[in-house]
N, C-alpha and C positions, 0 to 999 in steps of 0.2 A: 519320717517322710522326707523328699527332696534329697534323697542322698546320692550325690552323684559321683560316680567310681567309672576310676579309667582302669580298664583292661590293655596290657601287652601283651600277645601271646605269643609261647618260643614258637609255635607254628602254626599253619594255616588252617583255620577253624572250615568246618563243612559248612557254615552258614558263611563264608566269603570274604568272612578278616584273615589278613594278611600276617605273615609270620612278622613280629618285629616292628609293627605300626600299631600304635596305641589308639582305641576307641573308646569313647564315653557313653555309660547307660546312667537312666535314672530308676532309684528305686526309691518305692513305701516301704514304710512298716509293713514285714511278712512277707515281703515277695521275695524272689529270688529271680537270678539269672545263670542259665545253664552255654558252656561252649562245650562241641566237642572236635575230637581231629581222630584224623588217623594216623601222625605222629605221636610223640612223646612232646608232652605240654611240659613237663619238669621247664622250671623257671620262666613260668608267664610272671608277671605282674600283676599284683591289684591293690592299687591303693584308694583309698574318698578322699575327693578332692575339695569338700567344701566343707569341712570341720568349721566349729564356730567355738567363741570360748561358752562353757557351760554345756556343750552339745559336740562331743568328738563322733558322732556317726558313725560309731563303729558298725562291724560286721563279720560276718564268718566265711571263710574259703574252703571246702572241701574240692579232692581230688582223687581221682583213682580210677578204675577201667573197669568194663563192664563184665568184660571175662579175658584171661591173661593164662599164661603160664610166665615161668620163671626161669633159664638156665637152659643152656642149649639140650639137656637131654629131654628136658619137659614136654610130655606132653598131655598133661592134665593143666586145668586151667580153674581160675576164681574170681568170684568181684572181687573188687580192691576198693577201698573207700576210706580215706581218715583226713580227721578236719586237718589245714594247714598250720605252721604253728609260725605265727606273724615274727618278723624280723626282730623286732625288740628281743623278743625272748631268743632268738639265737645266740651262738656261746661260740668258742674259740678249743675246746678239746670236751672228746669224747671221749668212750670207753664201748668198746665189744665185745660181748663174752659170746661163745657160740652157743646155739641151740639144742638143747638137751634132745637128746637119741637121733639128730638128723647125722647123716652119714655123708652128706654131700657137701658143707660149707655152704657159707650164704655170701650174697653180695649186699655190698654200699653204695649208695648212691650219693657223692658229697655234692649240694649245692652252692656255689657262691653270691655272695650280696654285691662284694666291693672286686673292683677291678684290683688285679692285682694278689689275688690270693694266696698265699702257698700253702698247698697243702704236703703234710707227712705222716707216716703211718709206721709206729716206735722207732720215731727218730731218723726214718729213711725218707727222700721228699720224695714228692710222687708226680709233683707236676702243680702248674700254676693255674687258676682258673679267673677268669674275668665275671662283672655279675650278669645273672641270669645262667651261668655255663655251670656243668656239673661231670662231673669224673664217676666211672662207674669203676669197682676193686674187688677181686673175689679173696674169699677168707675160708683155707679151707676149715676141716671139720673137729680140728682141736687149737687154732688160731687166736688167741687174744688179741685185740687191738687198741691201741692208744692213737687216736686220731688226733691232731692239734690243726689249729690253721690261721695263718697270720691274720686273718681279720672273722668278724662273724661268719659262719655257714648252717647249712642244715644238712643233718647226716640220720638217712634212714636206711631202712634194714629191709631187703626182701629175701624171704624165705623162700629157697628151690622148689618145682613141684614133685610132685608125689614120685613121678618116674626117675627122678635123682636119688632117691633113695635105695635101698636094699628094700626088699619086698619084705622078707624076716623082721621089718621095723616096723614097716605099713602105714608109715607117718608120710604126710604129703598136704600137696596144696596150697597154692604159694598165700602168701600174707605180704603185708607189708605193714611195718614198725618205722615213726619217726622217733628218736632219739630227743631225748632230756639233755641238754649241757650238763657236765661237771659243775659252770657257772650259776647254773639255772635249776637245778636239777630238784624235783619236788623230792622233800622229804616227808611226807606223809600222803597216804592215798585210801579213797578208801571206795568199797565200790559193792555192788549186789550183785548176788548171781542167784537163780532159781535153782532148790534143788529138788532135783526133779527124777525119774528114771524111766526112761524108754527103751523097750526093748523091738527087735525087727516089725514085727507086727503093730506097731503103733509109728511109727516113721513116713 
């Protein structure tokens, strides 16, 4: 309870916050708080402001669009939705490997924390980012990438949609994948899945 978190956001929210100006909500245990824009929010802020020792109040940030395409030939579209992955846990080099059977490459999304950033992609620089600012990079469709970056970033993956592809493949629908550090990066996982089998008639 009493958890109170300031919101920055990169842009101007449809309920009347301003790109860039930091507001304050309070929240209980179980509530939550929704913005939305018709920009690209990539690099709002949120941090709680009233941590206590024995009580760091924490919380979870999810983001993503309600329906999207991906890549200028797109035009099939998806939710997007994945929790944020809080700044601590950001790293300094990635790794890319591309997407089994897409035919189109995918893009990066790199964000930065600290002003100042440079980013390079094997060994080539790409350009410097300040925080909150993010560089977007297409890779195309046999592309590996070694992303490194002078200070922490976050580096996710959106998959093209379905019209980027070759039809012959029939893969599509865009996603989006945030990235593990090499620093950070889980070595064990483990997870369920239903198996289950549907066919047209039950869909």
């Amino acid at each position: 309870d009493n958890t109170q978190v300031e919101i920055t956001p990169s842009f101007a929210t449809l309920n009347g916050k301003a790109a860039k100006v930091p507001f304050t909500i309070t929240l209980n245990q179980g509530q939550s708080y929704q913005i939305k824009a018709l920009g690209d929010l990539t690099g709002t802020r949120v941090r709680v402001l009233n941590p206590s020792e024995g009580n760091c109040k924490k919380l979870a940030v999810f983001g993503g669009n309600k329906m999207t395409s991906v890549g200028a030939c797109g035009k099939t579209g998806d939710h997007l939705f994945q929790q944020a992955i809080p700044v601590e846990f950001w790293g300094k080099s990635y790794i890319h490997v591309p997407l089994r059977n897409r035919t189109s490459g995918e893009v990066l999304k790199i964000l930065a924390a600290q002003n100042g950033t440079q980013v390079s992609v094997n060994g080539e620089n790409k350009g410097e980012l300040n925080a909150g600012e993010f560089m977007t990079l297409e890779f195309g469709v046999n592309d590996l990438g070694v992303i490194e970056t002078s200070q922490p970033a976050s580096v996710s993956l959106l998959a093209k949609s379905q019209d980027c592809n070759t039809l012959a493949n029939n893969i599509g629908d865009p996603f989006l994948l945030t990235y593990q550090s090499n620093e950070k990066r889980i070595k064990e996982l483990q997870f369920y899945s239903v198996n289950e089998f549907y066919n047209n008639a039950n869909i």
